[in-house]
C-alpha positions in Angstrom: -60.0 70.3 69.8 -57.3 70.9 67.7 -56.4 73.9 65.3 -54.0 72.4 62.6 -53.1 75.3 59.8 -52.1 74.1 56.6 -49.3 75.9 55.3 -48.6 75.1 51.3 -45.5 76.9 50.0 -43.3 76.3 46.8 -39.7 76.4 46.5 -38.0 79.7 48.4 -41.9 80.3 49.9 -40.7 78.8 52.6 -38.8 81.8 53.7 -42.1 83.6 54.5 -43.3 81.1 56.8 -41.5 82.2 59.8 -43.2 85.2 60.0 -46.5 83.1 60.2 -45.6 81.1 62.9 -47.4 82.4 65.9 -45.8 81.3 69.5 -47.3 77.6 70.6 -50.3 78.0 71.7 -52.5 75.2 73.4 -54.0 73.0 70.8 -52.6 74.3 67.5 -50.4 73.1 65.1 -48.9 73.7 61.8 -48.5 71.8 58.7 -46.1 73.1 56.0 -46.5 71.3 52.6 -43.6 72.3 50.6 -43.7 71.7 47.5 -40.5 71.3 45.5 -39.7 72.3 41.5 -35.4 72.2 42.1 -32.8 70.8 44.1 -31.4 73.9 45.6 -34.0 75.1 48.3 -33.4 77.2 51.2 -32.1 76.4 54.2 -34.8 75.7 57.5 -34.6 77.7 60.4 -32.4 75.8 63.2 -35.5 77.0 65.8 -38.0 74.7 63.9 -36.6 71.9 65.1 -37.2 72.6 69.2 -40.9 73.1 68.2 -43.3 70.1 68.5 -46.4 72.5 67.1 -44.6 72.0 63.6 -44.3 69.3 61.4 -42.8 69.8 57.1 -43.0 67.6 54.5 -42.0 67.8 51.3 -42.8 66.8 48.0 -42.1 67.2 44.1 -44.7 68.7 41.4 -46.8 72.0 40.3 -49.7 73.6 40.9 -51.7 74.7 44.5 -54.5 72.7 44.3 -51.9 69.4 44.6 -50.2 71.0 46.8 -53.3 71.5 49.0 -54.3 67.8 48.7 -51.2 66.2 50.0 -51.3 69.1 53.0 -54.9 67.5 53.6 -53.6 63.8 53.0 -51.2 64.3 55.5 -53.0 66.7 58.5 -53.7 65.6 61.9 -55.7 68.1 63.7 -59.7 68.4 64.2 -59.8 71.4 61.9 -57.5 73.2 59.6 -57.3 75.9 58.0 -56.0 76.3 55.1 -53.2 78.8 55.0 -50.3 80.6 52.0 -47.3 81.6 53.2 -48.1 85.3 52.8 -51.1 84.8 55.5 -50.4 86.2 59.3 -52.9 85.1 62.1 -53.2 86.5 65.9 -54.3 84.3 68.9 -57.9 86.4 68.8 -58.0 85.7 64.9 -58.0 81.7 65.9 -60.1 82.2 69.1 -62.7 83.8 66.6 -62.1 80.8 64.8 -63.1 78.2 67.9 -66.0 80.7 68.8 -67.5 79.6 65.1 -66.9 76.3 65.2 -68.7 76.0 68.4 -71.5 77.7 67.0 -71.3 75.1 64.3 -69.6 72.1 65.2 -71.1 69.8 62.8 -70.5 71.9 60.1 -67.7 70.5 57.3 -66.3 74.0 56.4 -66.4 77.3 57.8 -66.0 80.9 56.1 -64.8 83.6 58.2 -63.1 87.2 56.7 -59.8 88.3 55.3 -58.2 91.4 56.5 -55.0 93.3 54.5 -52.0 94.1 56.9 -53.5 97.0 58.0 -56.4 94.9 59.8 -59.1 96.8 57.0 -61.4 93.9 55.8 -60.4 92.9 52.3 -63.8 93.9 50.7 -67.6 94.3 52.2 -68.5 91.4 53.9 -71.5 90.6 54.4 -72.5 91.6 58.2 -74.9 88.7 59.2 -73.8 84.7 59.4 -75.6 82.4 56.5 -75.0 78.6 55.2 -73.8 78.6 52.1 -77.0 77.7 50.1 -78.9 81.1 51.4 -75.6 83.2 50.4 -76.5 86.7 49.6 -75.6 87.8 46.2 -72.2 88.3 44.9 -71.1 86.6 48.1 -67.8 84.6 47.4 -64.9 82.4 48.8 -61.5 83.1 49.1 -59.2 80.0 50.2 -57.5 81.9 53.1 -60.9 82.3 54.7 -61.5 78.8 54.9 -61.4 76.4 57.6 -62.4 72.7 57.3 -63.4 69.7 59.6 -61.2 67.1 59.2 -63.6 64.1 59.8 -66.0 65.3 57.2 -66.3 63.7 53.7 -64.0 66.6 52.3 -63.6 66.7 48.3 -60.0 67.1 46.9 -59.3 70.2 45.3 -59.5 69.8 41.9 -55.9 70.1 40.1 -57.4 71.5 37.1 -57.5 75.0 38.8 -55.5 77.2 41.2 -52.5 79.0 40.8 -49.7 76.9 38.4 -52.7 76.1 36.1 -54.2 76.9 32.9 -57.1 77.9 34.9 -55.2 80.4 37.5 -57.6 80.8 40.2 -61.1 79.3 41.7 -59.9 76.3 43.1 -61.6 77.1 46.5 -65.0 78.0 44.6 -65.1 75.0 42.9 -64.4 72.6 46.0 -66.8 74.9 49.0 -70.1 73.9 45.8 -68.8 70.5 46.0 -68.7 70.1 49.2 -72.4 71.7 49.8 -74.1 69.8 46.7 -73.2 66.8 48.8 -75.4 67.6 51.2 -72.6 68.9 54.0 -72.8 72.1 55.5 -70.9 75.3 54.8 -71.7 78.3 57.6 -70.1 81.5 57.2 -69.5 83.8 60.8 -68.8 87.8 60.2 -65.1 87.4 62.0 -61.5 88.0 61.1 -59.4 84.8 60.8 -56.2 85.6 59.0 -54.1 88.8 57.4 -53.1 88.7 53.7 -51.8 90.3 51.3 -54.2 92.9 49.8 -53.3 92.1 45.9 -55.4 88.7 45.7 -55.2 86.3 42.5 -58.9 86.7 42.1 -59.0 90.5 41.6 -56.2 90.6 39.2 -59.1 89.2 36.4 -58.6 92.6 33.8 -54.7 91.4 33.7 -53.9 87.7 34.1 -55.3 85.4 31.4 -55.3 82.4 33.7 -57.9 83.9 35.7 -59.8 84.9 33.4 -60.1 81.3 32.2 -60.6 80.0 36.4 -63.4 82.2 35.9 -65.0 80.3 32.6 -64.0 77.3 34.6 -65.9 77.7 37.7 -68.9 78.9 36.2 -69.0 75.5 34.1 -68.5 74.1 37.0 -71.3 75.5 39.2 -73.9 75.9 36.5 -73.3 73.9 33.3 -71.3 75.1 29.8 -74.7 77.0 28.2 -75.2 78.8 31.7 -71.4 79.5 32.3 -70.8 81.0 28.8 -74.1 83.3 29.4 -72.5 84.2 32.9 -69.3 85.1 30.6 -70.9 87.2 28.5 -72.8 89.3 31.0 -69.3 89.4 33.0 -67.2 90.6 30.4 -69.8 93.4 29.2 -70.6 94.6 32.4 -67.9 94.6 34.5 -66.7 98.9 34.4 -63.8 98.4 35.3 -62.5 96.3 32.1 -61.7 98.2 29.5 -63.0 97.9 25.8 -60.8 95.6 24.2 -60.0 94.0 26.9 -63.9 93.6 27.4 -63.3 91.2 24.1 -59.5 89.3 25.4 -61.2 87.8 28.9 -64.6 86.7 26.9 -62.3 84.8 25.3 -60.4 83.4 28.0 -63.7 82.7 29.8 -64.7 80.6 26.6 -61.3 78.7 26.6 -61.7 77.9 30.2 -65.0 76.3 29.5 -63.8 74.3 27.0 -61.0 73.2 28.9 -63.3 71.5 31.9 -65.3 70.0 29.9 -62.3 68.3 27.8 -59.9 67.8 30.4 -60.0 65.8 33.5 -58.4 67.1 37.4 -54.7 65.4 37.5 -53.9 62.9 40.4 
């Protein structure tokens, strides 16, 4: 069974992928989809070329959630995980990895945990292993967490969100409720899979407008426009750590990115 991890950078990204590179290891590989905006990239290391674990490809374009559907176009391996080029994995982070997908090999995506550099879990996980239709509360999905089986009847991402949209973040949200309201499978298992870095789009909501309208977006997307902008408005009025105008600036937002799925359709 092989372990293929998707790697999407853009531009001088690719940089930060040779610290991601783990040595081979039996039965995993790396994809890097680089996406391209300009003609004067940085060169590639000399050593990727001795390694058969490795493949790059390159294209032209914007925006993550493209870049993630030609890295899925393209992969090879049994499962992959889907990887930034600011993530950092261990041989016991993928082993942890196999041990889930043996405990759910029919599953069509897995969840496991983020930690920060230090190895301190990025926020409170929850401690006990649930499909994704008896989540607890609260309980979300970050992309880095994320590892999919490649023979399942996987959705795209839609192009409408992630980061280098008008809706900054959410992509990952928006594809994990696709892919379980199709009737596929989605466990989660209480183990570390990958390193990150700490400052997440998704918890930057108070200062980058974008996310604040991924936000308006995914809820339309997951329960409707009337449902989404009541889920807006309890959001933006509850949430203590916004502040009082800015209560008022990411309503907004939420609003616009409501209106914007329901009058724009995902690019190819």
């Amino acid at each position: 069974m092989t372990i293929e991890i998707l790697v999407c950078t853009l531009d001088e990204g690719i940089s930060e992928v040779a610290d991601l590179l783990l040595p081979p290891l039996p039965e995993v590989k790396y994809l890097v989809a680089w996406q391209q905006t300009h003609d004067h990239q940085p060169p590639l290391p000399a050593s990727w070329k001795q390694r058969g674990d490795l493949r790059v490809l390159t294209h032209t374009g914007s925006g993550l959630s493209r870049n993630r559907n030609f890295a899925l176009k393209h992969a090879e391996g049994d499962w992959l995980v889907i990887a930034d080029d600011d993530n950092r994995y261990t041989p016991q982070y993928l082993q942890h990895l196999r041990h889930a997908i043996g405990l759910h090999p029919d599953a069509a995506a897995l969840q496991l945990q983020a930690a920060d550099y230090a190895g301190q879990p990025l926020r409170n996980y929850p401690p006990h292993a649930y499909e994704y239709s008896q989540r607890p509360r609260g309980a979300y999905v970050a992309s880095c967490e994320l590892a999919l089986r490649r023979n399942a009847m996987l959705p795209a991402f839609d192009t409408r969100f992630g980061l280098g949209t008008y809706l900054g973040c959410g992509e990952e949200e928006v594809f994990i409720h696709q892919l379980a309201t199709s009737g596929q499978s989605v466990w989660y298992e209480p183990q570390l899979l990958v390193m990150t870095d700490a400052a997440t789009t998704g918890i930057r909501f108070s200062q980058l407008p974008a996310v604040q309208r991924g936000k308006g977006g995914v809820l339309c997307m997951m329960h409707g426009p009337w449902s989404a902008a009541l889920r807006c408005l309890k959001y933006a009025f509850t949430q203590p750590r916004l502040r009082v105008a800015t209560r008022f600036t990411s309503l907004w937002q939420m609003f616009k990115g409501i209106v914007y799925v329901l009058t724009h359709h995902p690019l190819p």
